[in-house]
N, C-alpha and C positions, 0 to 999 in steps of 0.2 A: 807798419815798419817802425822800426827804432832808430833815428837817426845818432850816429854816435857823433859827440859833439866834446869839445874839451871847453867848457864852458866852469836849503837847508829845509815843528810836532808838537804837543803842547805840553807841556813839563806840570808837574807836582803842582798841586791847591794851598793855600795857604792855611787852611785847618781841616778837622773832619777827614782828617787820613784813612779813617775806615771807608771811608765812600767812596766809589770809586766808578768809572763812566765811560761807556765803551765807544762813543761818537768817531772817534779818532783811533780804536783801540787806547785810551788813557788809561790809565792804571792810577795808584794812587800818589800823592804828590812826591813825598820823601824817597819815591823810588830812587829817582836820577843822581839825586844827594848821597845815597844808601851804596853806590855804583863807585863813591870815590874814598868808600873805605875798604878797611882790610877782608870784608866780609864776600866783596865782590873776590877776592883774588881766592879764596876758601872756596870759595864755590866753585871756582876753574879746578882747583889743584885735586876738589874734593871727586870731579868728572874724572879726570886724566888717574887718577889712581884707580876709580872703580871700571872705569873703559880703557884696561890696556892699550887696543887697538889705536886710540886716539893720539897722535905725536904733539906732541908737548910747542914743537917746535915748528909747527906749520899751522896754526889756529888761523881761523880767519871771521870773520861775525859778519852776519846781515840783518836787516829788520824793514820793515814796511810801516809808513804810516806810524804809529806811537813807535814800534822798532826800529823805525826808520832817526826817530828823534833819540834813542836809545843808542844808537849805532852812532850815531854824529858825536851823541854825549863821550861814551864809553870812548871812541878814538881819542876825544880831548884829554884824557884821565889816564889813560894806557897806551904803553906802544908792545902793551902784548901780543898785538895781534897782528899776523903778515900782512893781512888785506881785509879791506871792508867795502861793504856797499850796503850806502846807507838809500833807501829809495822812497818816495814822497813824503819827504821827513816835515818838520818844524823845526827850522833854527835860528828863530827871530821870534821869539815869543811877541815881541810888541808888533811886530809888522802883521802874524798873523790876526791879531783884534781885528785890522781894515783888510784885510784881503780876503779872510777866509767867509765861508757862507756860513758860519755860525760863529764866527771869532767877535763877533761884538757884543754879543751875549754867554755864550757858552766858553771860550777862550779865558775873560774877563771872571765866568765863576770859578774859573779852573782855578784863579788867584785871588778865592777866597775873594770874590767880587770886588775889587781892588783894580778900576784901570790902568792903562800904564803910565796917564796922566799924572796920579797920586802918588805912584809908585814907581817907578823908571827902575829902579835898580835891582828891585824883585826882579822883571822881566830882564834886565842884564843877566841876571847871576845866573839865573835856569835855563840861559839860551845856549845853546853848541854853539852859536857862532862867538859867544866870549872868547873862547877858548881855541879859537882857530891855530892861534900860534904856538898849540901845543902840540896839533893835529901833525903827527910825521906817519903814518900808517898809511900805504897807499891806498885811496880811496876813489870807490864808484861811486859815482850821484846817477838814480837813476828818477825821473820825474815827467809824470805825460801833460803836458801842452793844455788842455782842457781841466784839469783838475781843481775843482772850486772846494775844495776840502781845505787842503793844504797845498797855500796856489804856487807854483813855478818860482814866483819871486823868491821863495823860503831855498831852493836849491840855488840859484842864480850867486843868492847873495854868498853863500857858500864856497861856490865853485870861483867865484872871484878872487874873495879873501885868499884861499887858497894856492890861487895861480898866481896872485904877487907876491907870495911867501915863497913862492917856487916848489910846490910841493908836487908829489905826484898824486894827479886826479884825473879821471874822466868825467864828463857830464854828456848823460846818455836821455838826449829829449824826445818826447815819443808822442807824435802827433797826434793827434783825434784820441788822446787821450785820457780817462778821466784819475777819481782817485779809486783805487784799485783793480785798475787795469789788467796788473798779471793774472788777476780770477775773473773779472767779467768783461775784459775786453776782448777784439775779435779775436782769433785764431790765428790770425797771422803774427800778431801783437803778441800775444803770448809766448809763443811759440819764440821769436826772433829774441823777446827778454831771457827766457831760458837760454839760448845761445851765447848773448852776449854777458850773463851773467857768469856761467859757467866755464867760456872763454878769461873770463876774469880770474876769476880763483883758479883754477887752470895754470893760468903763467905764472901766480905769485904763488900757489899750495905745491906744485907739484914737486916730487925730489929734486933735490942739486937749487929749486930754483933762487 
């Protein structure tokens, strides 16, 4: 089961942009940075003209895991979009180093091997949760309980920021869960995040809404 709860992936490398590392779904560093220029907004306008079908005025963005960090980034950057849900993200690039099960090595290379001892302000700048107070886009956190990937604290710290800003969020916590649950968790678990996902965009995509 998905407990719904009203309660933040690891951002760009600091060289060697070609390389790039799936552990997290990562992609390469300059992505997130790439997201807060006009190139991202080119690429919406450039869908919406070639897919009729798509309304202009109901978008909504998800992502998991690096999308998940992607989806947090992107609401910071834009309030183009009605609704989001961002789920087992990263938005504390420095917290993730001590929490995650490869963040003390693998995290630290993602920043061009640079702790956040040396560098604190690297891991400020690249983290969603900078940027909270930009976040107006109603947002789902969804995140399972057991997840040593990208551990709960990364959504928590999120879902907080957000709720003394007064914003509108959910945070949907989801027991005996690990990180990627919606593909390898049980059946019932699946099953219930598709509902409460879909129930989401749902109230905020639908016409009139």
């Amino acid at each position: 089961d998905a407990d719904r709860a009203e309660r933040p992936h690891v951002p760009p490398r600091k060289a060697r942009p070609q390389r790039c590392r799936s552990h997290c779904g990562q992609r390469c560093a300059s992505e997130s940075q790439r997201l807060q220029q006009p190139m991202f907004r080119r690429l919406v306008d450039a869908a919406l003209r070639r897919y009729p079908f798509i309304d202009g005025d109901r978008l909504g963005v998800i992502g998991v895991s690096y999308g998940g960090y992607m989806t947090s980034w992107i609401v910071g950057h834009t309030d183009r979009f009605k609704a989001a849900c961002s789920e087992a993200a990263i938005n504390n690039v420095a917290t993730q180093v001590g929490t995650s099960d490869i963040g003390h090595h693998w995290t630290i290379e993602e920043q061009g091997g640079v702790p956040p001892w040396e560098d604190l302000d690297r891991y400020v700048r690249l983290s969603p949760l900078t940027y909270v107070k930009d976040i107006r886009t109603p947002l789902m956190i969804v995140h399972g309980e057991n997840d040593l990937r990208c551990n709960i604290i990364e959504s928590e710290q999120l879902f907080v920021a957000l709720k003394r800003l007064g914003r509108e969020v959910v945070f949907v916590r989801v027991p005996d869960a690990g990180h990627g649950f919606g593909v390898l968790g049980r059946p019932r678990q699946r099953l219930e995040r598709f509902r409460i996902i879909l129930d989401w965009f749902g109230k905020h995509l639908s016409p009139g809404a």
